[in-house]
C-alpha positions as CSV (number, residue, x, y, z in Angstrom):
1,X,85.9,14.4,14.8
2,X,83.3,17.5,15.7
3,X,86.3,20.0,16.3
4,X,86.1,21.3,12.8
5,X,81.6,22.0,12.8
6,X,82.9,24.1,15.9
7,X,85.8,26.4,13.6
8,X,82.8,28.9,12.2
9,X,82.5,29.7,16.0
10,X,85.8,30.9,15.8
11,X,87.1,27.8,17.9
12,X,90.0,26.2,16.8
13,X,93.0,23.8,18.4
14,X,92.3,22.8,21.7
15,X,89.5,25.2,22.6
16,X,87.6,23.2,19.3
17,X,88.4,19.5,20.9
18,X,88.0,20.0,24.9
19,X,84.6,21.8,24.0
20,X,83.6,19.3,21.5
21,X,84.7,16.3,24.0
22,X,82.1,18.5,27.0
23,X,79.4,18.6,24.6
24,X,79.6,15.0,23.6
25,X,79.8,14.0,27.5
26,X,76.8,16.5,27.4
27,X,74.7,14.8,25.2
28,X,74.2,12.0,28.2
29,X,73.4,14.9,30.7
30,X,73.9,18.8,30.7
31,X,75.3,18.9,33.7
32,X,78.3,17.0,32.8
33,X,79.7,19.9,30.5
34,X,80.4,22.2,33.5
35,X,82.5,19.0,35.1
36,X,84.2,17.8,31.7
37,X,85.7,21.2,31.2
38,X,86.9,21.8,35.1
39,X,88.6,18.0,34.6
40,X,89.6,18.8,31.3
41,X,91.9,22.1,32.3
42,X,91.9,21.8,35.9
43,X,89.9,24.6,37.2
44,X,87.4,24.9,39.2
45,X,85.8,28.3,38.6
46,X,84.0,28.0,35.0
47,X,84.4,31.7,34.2
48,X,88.0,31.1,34.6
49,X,87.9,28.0,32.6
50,X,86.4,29.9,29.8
51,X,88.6,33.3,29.9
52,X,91.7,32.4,30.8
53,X,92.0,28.3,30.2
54,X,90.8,28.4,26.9
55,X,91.2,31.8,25.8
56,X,87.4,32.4,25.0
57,X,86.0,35.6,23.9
58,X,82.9,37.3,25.5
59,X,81.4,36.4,21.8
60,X,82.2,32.7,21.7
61,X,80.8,32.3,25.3
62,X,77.3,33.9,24.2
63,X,77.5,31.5,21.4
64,X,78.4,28.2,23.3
65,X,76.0,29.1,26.4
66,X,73.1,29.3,23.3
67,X,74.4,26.3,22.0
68,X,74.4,23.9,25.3
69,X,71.1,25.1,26.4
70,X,69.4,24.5,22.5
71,X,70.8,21.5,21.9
72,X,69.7,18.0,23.1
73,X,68.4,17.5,25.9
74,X,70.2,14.6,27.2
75,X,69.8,10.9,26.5
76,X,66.8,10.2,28.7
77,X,64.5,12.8,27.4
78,X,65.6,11.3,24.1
79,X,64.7,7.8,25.6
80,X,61.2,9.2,26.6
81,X,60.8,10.6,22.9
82,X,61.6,6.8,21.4
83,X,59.4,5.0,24.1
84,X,56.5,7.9,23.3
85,X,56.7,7.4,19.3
86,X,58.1,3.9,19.1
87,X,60.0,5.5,16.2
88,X,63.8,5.4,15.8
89,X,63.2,7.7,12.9
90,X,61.1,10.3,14.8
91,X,63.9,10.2,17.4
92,X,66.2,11.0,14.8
93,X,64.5,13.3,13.5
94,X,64.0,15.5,16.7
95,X,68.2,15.2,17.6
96,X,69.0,16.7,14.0
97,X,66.3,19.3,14.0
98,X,67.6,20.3,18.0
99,X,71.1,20.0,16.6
100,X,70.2,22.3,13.7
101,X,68.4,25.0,15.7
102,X,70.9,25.3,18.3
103,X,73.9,25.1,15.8
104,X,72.2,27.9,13.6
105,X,71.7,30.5,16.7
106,X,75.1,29.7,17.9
107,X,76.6,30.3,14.7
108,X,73.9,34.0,14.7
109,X,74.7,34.7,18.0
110,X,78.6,34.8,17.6
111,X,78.5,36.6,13.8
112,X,76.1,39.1,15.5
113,X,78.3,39.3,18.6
114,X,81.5,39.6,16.7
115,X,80.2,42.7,14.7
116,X,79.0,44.7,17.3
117,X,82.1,44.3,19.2
C-alpha cells in the first residue's frame, strides 16, 4: 500500500515493499528497521543489505537514512504527545507534519544526489 509514495525515490518492486514494510515496523520503534530488513533478505551486515540485497544506490541510501531519522519518532513519543495535549487531533497533526518534512528532504536529498552524481 505505501510502495508507490516511495517510487519518486527511485524505489520500485521489491526494494519499494521490504523498505516500506521496515518503515511501517519502524513507526513502533526505530530500531526495528535495521532488524526488519536483515530478516527480510537475510543478511546481517546492513551495508550489504542495502548495496547488494536490494540493489540501492549511494543516492537512495542518503535519501532513506534522512527519511528514517525525520520521520516519526516511534509510537511512545507519539503516546507522550497525546497524553501531553489530550488531543487526538494535535497528535495527528504532529505525524503528518513529521511525515511531511521527512518525506520532502528525502525526496531533496535524492533529486540533489542524483544530479550531482
Amino acid at each position: 500500500m505505501f510502495s508507490p509514495l516511495l517510487y519518486p525515490l527511485g524505489l520500485s518492486g521489491r526494494q519499494a515493499w521490504v523498505i516500506a514494510f521496515a518503515l511501517l515496523i519502524g513507526f513502533i520503534a526505530k530500531e526495528a528497521i535495521i532488524g526488519t530488513l536483515s530478516i527480510l533478505s537475510g543478511g546481517t551486515d546492513i551495508a550489504g543489505i542495502l548495496k547488494s540485497d536490494l540493489g540501492l544506490s549511494d543516492s537512495q541510501i542518503a535519501s532513506l537514512t534522512l527519511f528514517t531519522i525525520l520521520y516519526v519518532p516511534c509510537l511512545a513519543t507519539l503516546a507522550v504527545v497525546y497524553t501531553e495535549s489530550r488531543s487526538l487531533k494535535i497528535t495527528l497533526a504532529v505525524i503528518a507534519l513529521m511525515t511531511i518534512i521527512a518525506y520532502t528532504t528525502s525526496l531533496l536529498t535524492y533529486t540533489i544526489a542524483t544530479l550531482i552524481t
